[in-house]
C-alpha positions as CSV (number, residue, x, y, z in Angstrom):
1,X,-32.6,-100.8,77.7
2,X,-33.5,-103.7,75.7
3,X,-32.4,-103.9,71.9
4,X,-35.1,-103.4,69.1
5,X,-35.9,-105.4,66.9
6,X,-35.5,-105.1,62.8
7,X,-38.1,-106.8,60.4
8,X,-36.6,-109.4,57.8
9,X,-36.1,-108.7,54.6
10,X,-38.8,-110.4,53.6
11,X,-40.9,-108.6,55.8
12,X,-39.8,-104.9,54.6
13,X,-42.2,-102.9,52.2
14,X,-41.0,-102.5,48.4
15,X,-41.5,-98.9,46.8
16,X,-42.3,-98.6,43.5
17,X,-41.2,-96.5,40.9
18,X,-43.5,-94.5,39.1
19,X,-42.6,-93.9,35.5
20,X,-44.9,-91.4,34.0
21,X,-47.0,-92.6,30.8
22,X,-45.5,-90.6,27.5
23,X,-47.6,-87.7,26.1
24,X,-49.5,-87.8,22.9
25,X,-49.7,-85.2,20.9
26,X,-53.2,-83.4,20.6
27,X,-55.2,-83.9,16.9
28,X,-55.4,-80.6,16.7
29,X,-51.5,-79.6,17.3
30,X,-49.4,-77.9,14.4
31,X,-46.7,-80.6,12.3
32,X,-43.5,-80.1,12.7
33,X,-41.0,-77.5,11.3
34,X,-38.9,-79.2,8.9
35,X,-35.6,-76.9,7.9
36,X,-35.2,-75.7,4.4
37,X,-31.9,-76.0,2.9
38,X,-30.9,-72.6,1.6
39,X,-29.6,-72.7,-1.9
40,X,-26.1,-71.4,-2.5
41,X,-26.6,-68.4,-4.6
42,X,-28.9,-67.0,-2.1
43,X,-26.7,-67.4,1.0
44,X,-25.3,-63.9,2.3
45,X,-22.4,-63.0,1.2
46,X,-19.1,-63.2,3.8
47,X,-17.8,-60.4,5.4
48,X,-15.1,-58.5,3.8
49,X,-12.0,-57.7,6.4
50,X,-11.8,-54.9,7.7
51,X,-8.2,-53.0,7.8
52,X,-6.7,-52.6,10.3
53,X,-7.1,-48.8,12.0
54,X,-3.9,-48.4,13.1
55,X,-2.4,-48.2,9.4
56,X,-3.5,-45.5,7.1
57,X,-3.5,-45.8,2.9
58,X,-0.2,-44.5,1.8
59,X,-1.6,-41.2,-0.5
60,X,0.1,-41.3,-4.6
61,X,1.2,-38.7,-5.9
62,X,4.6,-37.2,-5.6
63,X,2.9,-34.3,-2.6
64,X,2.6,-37.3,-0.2
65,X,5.0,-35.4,2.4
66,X,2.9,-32.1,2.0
67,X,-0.3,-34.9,2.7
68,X,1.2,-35.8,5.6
69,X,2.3,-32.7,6.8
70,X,-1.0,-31.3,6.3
71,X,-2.5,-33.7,8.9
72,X,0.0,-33.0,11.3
73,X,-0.5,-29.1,11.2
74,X,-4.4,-29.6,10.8
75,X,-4.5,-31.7,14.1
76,X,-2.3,-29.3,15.6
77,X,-4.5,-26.5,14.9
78,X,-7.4,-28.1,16.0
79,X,-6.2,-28.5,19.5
80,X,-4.7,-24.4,20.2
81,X,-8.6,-23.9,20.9
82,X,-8.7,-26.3,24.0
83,X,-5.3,-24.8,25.1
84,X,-6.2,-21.4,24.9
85,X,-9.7,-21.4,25.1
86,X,-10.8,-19.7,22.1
87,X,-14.0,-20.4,20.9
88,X,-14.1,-19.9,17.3
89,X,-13.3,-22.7,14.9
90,X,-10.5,-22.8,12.9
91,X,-10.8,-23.2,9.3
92,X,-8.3,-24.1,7.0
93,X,-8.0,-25.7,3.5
94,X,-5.6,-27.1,1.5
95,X,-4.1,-23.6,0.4
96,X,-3.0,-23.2,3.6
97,X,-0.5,-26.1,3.5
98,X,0.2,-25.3,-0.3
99,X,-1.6,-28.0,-1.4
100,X,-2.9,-26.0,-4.3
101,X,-6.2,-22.8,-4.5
102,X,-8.4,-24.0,-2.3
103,X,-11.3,-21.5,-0.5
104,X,-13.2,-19.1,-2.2
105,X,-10.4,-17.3,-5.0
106,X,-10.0,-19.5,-7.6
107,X,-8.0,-17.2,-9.8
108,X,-5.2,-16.5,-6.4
109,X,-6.1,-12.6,-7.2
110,X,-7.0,-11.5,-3.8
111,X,-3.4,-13.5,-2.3
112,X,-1.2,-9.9,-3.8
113,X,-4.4,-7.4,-3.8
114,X,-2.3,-5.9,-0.8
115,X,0.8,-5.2,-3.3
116,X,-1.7,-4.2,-6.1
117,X,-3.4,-1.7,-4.0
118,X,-0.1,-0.1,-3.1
119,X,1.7,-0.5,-6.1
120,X,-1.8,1.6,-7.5
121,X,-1.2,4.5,-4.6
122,X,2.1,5.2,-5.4
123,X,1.7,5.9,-9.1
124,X,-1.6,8.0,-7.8
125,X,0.9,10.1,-5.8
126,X,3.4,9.9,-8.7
127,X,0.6,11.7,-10.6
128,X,-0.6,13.5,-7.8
129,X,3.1,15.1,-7.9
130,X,3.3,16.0,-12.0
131,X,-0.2,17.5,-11.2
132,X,0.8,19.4,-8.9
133,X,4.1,20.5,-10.6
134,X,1.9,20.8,-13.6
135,X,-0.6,23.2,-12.2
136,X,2.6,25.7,-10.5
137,X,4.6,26.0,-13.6
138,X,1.1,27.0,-15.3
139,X,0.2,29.0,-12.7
140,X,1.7,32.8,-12.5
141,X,4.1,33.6,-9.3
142,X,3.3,37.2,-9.7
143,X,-0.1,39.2,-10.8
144,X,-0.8,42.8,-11.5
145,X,-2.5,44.2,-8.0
146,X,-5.6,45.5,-9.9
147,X,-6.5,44.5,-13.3
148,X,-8.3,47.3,-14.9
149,X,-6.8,50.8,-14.3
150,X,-5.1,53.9,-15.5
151,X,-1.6,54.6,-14.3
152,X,-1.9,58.2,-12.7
153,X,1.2,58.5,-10.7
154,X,4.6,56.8,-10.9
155,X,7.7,56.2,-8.6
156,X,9.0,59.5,-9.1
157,X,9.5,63.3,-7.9
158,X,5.8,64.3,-7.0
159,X,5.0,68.2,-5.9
160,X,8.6,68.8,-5.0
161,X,8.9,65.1,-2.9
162,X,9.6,61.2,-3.7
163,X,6.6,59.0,-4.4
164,X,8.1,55.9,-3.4
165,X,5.2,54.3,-5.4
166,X,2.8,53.9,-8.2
167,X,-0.9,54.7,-8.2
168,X,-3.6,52.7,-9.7
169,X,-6.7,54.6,-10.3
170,X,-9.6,52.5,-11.1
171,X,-13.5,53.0,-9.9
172,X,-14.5,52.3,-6.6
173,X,-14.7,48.7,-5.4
174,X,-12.7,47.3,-8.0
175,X,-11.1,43.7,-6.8
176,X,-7.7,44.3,-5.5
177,X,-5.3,41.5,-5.5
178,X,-2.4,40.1,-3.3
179,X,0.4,40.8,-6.2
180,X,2.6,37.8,-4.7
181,X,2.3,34.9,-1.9
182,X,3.3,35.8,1.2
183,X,2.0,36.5,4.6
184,X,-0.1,39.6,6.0
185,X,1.9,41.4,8.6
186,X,-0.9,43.8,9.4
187,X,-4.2,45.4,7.5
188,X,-6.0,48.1,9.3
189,X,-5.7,51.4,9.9
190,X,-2.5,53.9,8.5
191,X,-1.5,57.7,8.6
192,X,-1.6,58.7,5.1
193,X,-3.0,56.0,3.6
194,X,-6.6,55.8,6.0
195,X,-6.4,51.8,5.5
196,X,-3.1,50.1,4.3
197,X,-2.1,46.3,3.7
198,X,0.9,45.4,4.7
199,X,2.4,41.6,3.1
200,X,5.7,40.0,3.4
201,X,6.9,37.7,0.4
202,X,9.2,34.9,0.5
203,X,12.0,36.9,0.2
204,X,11.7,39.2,2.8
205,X,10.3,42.1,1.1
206,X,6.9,44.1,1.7
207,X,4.3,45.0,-0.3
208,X,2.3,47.9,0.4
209,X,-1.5,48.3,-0.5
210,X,-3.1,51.5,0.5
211,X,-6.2,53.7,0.4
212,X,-9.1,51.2,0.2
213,X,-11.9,51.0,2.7
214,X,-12.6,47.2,2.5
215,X,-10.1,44.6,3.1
216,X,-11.1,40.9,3.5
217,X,-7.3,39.6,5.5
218,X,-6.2,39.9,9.3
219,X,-2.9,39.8,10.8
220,X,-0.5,36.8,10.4
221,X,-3.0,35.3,7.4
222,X,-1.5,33.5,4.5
223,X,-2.4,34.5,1.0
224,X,-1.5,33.7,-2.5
225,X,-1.0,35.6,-5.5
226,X,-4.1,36.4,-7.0
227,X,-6.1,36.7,-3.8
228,X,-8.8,39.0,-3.2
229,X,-7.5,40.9,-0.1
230,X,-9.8,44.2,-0.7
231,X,-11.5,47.1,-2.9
232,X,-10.4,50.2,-4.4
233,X,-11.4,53.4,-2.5
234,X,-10.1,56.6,-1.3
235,X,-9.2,56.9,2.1
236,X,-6.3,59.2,3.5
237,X,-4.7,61.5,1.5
238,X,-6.3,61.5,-1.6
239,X,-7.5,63.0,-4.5
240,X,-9.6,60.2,-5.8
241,X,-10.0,56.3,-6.1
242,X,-7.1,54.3,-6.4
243,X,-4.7,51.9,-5.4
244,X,-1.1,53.1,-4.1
245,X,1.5,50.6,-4.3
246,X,4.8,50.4,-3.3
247,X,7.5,47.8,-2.5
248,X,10.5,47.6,0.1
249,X,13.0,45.2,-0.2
250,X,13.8,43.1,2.9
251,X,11.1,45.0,5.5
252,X,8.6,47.2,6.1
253,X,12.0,49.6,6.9
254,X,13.9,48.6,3.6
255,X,14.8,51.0,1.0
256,X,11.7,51.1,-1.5
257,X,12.2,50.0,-5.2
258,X,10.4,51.1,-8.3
259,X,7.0,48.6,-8.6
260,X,6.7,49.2,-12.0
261,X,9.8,48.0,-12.9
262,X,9.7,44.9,-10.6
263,X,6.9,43.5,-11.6
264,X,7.8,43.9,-15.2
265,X,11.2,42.2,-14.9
266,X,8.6,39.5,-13.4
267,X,6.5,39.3,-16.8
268,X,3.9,41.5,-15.5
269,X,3.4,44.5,-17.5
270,X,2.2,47.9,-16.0
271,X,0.1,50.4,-18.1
């Protein structure tokens, strides 16, 4: 293959660099911004320093421990809700911590109202007490079985036999009343006396109510002296209206004692 042949240098083309022409600016194009120096007294002021975050203002006072303290139990506090999932928010303030009153009692009156209220109940009961000893020294232990009456009969020799009693004649339906406490062993009917009344007292002997028609207690009932337990009338044997009364010491079966004379030694006269 034959060899080709280059041109001379002289012969080779030249390339020209084109440098482009520089741009005039337009008639009609704005100037120039030219900066304004700003004067000192209007420049912004520099930025103060920030403190650090990890160190917190040491609190004056002498209750700087109790400060401190406080934070500790208040963050504390904060986080038993996430551990045991309660939802309601926990409020404290600085009372809590005894940082001083804080919260709604200014005066610290409601923090022993719980000692004042029962401080207040015990002398109540204290009173109650003297009342109530007041009222049963005041009131009588023993009262007359009827109130209005003429003795007819006493406890005596009657038509050649014992009347282990007293009779109380009085018009009919005439309150009569339970002479001491005590309880009703039975009320109802009874041979001799049509309807009879028969009432245990503390100690242990029975008191005997008989002749009426009405009677307002049952079996086993409690009563007090002074109770209306029924009316006069004239049931049974009898000549007219009137309460009989008797007593028997320690039972219904007890040897009987005078009434007259045991309700007298008791302050209650009879006649």
């Amino acid at each position: 293959m034959p060899p080709i042949a280059m041109p001379e240098a002289e012969q080779r083309p030249r390339l020209t660099a084109r440098v482009p022409a520089p741009r005039t600016a337009p008639e009609d194009a704005a100037p120039p911004v030219v900066a304004t120096p700003v004067p000192e007294d209007t420049a912004p002021a520099a930025r103060r320093r920030i403190p650090s975050i990890g160190r917190l203002p040491h609190p004056p006072g002498r209750r700087a421990p109790l400060w401190l303290a406080a934070l500790v139990a208040g963050a504390l506090l904060a986080a038993v809700p996430a551990v045991f999932g309660s939802s309601e928010p926990v409020r404290l303030d600085a009372s809590d911590y005894g940082l001083g009153i804080g919260g709604g009692d200014p005066s610290g009156e409601l923090a022993d109202i719980g000692a004042r209220r029962g401080i207040t109940e015990a002398e109540a009961q204290a009173r109650l007490g003297e009342l109530a000893a007041s009222r049963a020294a005041r009131e009588p232990k023993v009262v007359s079985p009827v109130t209005r009456y003429l003795l007819t009969t006493c406890y005596c020799m009657r038509w050649q036999q014992m009347h282990y009693g007293i009779d109380m004649a009085a018009p009919y339906g005439t309150p009569i009343y339970a002479a001491v406490d005590g309880v009703v062993l039975s009320a109802g009917a009874a041979s001799g006396f049509g309807n009879a009344i028969y009432i245990q007292d503390e100690d242990g002997d029975v008191h005997i109510y008989g002749h009426m028609r009405n009677y307002y207690v049952k079996d086993g009932q409690i009563v007090h002296a002074g109770d209306h337990i029924a009316d006069v009338a004239s049931e049974g044997f009898s000549t007219g209206a009137h309460l009989h009364y008797e007593i028997h010491r320690g039972g219904r079966g007890g040897p009987p004692t005078d009434p007259e004379a045991w309700l007298e030694a008791r302050g209650v006269k009879v006649g």
